[in-house]
C-alpha positions in Angstrom: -4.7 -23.5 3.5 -2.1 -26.5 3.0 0.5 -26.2 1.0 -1.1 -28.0 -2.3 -4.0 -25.8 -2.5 -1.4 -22.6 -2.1 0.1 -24.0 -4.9 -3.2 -24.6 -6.7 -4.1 -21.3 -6.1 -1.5 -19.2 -8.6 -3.4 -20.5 -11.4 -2.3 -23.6 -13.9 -1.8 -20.5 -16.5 1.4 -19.4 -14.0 2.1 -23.0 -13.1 2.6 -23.9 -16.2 4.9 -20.4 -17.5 7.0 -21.5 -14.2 7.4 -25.0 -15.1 8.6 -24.0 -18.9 10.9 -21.2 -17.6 11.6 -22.0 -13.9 12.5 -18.2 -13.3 12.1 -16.7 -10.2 13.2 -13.1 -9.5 14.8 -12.7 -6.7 14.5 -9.3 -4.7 18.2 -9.5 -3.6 19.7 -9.8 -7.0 21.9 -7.0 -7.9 19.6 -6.4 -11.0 16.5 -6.4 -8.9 15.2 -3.4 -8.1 12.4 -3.0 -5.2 10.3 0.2 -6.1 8.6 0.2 -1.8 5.7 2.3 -2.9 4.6 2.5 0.8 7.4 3.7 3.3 6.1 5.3 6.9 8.8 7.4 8.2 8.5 9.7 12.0 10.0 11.1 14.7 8.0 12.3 17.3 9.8 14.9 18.5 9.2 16.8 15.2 5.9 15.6 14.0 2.2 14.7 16.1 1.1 11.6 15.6 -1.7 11.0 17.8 -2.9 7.9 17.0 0.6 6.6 18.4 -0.4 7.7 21.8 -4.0 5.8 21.8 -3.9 2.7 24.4 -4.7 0.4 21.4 -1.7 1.0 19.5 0.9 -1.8 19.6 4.0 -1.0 21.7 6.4 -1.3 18.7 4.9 1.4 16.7 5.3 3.7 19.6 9.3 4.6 18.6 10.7 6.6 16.1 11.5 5.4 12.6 13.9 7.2 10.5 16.1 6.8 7.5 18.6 5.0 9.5 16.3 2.5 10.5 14.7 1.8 7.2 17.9 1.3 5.6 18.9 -0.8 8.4 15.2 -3.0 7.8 16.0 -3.2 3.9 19.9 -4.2 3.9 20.5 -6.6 1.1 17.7 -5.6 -1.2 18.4 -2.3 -4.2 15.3 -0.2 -2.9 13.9 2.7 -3.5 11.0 4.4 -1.5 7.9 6.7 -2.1 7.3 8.2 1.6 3.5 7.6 2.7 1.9 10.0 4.9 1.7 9.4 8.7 -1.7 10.4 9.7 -0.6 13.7 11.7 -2.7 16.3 12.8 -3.9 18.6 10.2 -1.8 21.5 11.7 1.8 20.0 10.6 0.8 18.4 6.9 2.9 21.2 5.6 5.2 20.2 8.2 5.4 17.3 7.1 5.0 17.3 3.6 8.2 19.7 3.3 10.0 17.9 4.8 9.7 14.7 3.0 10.0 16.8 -0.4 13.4 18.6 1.2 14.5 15.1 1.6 13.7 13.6 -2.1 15.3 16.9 -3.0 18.6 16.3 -1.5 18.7 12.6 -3.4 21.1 11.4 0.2 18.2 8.7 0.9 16.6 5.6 -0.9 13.3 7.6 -0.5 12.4 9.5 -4.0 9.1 10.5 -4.4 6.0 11.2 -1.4 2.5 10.7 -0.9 1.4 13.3 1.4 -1.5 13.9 3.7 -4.4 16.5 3.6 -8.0 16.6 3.9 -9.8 16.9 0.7 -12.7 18.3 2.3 -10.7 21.7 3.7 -11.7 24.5 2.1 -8.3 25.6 1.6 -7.3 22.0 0.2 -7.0 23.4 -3.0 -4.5 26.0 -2.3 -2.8 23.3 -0.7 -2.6 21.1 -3.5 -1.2 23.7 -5.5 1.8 24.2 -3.2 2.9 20.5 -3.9 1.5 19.4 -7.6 3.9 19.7 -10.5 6.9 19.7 -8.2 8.3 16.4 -9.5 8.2 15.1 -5.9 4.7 14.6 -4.6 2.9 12.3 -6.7 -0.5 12.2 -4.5 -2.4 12.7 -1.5 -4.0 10.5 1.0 -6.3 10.6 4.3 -6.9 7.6 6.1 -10.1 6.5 5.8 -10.4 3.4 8.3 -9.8 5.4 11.2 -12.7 5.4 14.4 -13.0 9.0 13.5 -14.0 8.6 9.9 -17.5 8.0 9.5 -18.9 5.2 7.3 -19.6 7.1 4.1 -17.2 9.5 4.2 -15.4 9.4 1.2 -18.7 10.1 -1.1 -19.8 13.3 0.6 -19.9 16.0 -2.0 -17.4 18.0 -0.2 -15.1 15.2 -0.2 -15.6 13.7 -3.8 -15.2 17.7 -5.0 -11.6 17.6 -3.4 -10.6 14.1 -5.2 -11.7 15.7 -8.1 -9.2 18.5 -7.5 -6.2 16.3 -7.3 -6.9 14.5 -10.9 -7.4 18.3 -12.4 -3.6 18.7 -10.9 -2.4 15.3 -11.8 -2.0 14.1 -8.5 -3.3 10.7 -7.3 -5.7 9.8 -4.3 -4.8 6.6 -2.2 -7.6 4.7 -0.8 -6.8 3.1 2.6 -10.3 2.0 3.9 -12.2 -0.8 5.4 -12.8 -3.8 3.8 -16.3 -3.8 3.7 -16.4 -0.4 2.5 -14.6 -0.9 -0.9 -17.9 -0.8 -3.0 -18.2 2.9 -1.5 -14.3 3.5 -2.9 -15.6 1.9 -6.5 -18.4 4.5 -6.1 -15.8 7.4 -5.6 -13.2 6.3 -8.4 -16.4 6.2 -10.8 -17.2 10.2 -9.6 -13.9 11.4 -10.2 -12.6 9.5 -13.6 -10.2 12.0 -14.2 -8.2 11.1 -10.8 -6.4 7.9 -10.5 -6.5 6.1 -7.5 -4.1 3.4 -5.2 -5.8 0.4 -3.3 -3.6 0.4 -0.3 -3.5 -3.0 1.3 -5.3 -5.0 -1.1 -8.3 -3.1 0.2 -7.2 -4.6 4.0 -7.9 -7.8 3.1 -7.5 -10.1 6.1 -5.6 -13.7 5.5 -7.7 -14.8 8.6 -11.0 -14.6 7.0 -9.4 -17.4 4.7 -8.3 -19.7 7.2 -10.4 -20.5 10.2 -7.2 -21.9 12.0 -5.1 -18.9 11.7 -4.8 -17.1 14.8 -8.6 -18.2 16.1 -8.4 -15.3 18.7 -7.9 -12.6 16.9 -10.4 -10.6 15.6 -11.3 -10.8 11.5 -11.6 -7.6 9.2 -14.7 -8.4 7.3 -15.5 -11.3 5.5 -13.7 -13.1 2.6 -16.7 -13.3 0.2 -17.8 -9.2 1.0 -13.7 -8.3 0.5 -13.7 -9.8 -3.0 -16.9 -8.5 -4.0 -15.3 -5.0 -3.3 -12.2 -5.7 -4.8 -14.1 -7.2 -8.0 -15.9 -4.1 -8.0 -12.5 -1.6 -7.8 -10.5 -3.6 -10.5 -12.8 -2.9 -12.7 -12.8 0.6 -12.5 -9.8 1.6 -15.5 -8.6 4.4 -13.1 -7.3 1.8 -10.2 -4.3 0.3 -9.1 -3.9 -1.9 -6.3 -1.3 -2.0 -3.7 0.2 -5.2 -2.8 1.0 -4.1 0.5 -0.1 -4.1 4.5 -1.5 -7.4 5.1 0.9 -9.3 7.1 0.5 -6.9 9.6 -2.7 -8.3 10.2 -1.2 -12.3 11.2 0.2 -13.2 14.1 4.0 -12.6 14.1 5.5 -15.9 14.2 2.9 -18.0 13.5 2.0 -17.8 9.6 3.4 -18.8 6.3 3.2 -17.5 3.3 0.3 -19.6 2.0 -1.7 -17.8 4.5 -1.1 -14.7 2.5 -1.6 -16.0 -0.6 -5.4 -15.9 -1.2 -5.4 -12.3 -0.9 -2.8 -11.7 -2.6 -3.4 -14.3 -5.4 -6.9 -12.1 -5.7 -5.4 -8.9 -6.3 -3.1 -9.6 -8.3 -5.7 -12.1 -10.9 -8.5 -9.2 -10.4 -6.4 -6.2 -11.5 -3.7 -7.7 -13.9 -0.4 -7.9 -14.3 0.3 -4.2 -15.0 -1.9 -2.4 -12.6 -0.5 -4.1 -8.9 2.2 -2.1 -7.3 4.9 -3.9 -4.1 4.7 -1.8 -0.6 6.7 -3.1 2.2 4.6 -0.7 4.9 7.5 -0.3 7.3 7.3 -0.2 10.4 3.5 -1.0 10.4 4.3 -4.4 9.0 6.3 -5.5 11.9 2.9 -6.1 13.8 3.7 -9.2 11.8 6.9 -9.7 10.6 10.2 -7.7 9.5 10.0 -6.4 6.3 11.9 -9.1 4.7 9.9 -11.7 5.8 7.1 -10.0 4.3 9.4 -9.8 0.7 10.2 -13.4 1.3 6.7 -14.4 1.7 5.7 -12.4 -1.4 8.6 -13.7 -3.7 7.1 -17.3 -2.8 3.7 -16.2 -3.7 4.0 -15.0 -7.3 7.0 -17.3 -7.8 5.0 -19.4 -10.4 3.9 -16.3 -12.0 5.9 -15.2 -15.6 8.7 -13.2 -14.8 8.1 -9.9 -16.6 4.8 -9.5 -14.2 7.0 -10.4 -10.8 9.4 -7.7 -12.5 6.3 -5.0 -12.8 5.6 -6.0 -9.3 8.5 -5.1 -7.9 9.4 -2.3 -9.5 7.9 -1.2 -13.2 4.2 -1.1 -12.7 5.2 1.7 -10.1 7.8 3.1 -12.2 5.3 3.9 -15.1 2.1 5.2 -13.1 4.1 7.1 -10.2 6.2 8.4 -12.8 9.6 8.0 -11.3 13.5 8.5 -12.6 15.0 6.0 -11.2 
């Protein structure tokens, strides 16, 4: 994508808002709060992560990241974090979950709120649940659902749409992290379990590379462009969605992408789902398969820079504010 049709692609409605107003929020502004609704956090010598061990898992994602280091990642920006689950083993996701709501507790950390993990088929998840909901802290639950483990169809086995049901009855979200061409089976879930809301991580892993043939041309593509927008089409329209801005620049080759390789996905999500229902994640450390987090901030900030100001605001932070129901 060249530079004219990145611009083309914001929309002459945001063009012409940009051109009246010429504001552009900037995410290092004192006033501008980043609300990172997507922050990994581990240290393997307390937690098992054992997908960091597989021989196909990037070198860099092999060390610890702690507080220190997502601080460290973030300098110059006024964030605050909602922890995301790490994909342990089932044995320590009370583990980990307490300790990520010990932390929120003690307020010393950017990190306010969590999303933990659990398997909604157990059939003590909701037992579990209950240990966590109403506490202030946890606002939802997620299980990876991309993984080689996870069989295609998954997510609408009875067992499994029974335990998302669980979570809206305790007023806890579910986040949807899934393969791209497997987001008409998410809208299928979210229509089962319409008391529950749900978070499209990733913008449903939509790859820039199935937009631009010349972007890293060895590297494999995740899906197709045409199926991905079908499925995100499909979620937006479901009233008990929000979608995650978040993940996808993991996906491009570091060094070698700009942020109109970005944009189509992102310009997608954000026209299907509107204004108020798209939420910023920065998806430390995952993101630096392609960049530091600030590029990945920069890169979005030149995206929906054309776009009114009051929607980059909900971006950043008030979209996530409202529906994860934070005090910040």
């Amino acid at each position: 994508m060249n530079r004219r049709d990145f611009l083309q692609a914001t929309g002459s409605a945001a063009l012409a808002s940009a051109a009246t107003s010429c504001a552009v929020l900037d995410p290092r502004s004192p006033d501008a709060l980043i609300i990172d609704t997507h922050q990994h956090l581990w240290d393997r010598s307390k937690l098992n992560l054992p997908w960091l061990d597989q021989a196909e898992t990037p070198e860099i994602l092999r060390h610890n990241y702690t507080t220190k280091e997502y601080k460290e990642a973030f300098a110059g920006y006024h964030v605050k974090s909602i922890y995301m689950e790490v994909d342990v083993v089932p044995g320590d996701h009370v583990k980990e979950a307490d300790t990520i709501v010990a932390q929120c507790r003690a307020g010393h950390t950017p990190t306010i709120a969590a999303t933990i993990g659990g398997r909604p088929m157990s059939p003590d998840f909701e037992s579990y649940v209950k240990r966590y909901a109403g506490d202030g802290i946890v606002k939802g639950l997620r299980q990876v659902l991309h993984s080689d483990s996870v069989p295609r169809g998954y997510c609408l086995q009875p067992a499994f749409v029974r335990g998302v049901q669980i979570l809206g009855s305790h007023g806890l979200n579910f986040e949807l992290t899934m393969r791209p061409d497997e987001l008409l089976d998410g809208a299928k879930l979210t229509a089962r379990c319409p008391e529950t809301h749900f978070v499209l991580d990733h913008c449903g892993n939509g790859d820039p590379k199935t937009f631009n043939p010349k972007l890293a041309p060895g590297m494999k593509r995740n899906g197709t462009a045409k199926g991905w927008k079908r499925g995100i089409d499909a979620l937006a329209q479901r009233p008990n969605v929000i979608c995650k801005i978040s993940g996808i620049v993991a996906s491009v080759p570091p060094g070698h992408w700009r942020a109109e390789d970005l944009a189509p996905v992102v310009n997608h999500c954000l026209d299907s789902f509107g204004p108020h229902r798209v939420v910023f994640g920065g998806d430390w450390p995952v993101c630096l398969l392609g960049s530091p987090v600030r590029g990945w901030v920069e890169a979005l900030k030149q995206i929906i820079a054309a776009r009114p100001l009051a929607d980059q605001r909900r971006l950043w932070s008030g979209n996530a504010i409202r529906f994860y129901r934070l005090a910040v």
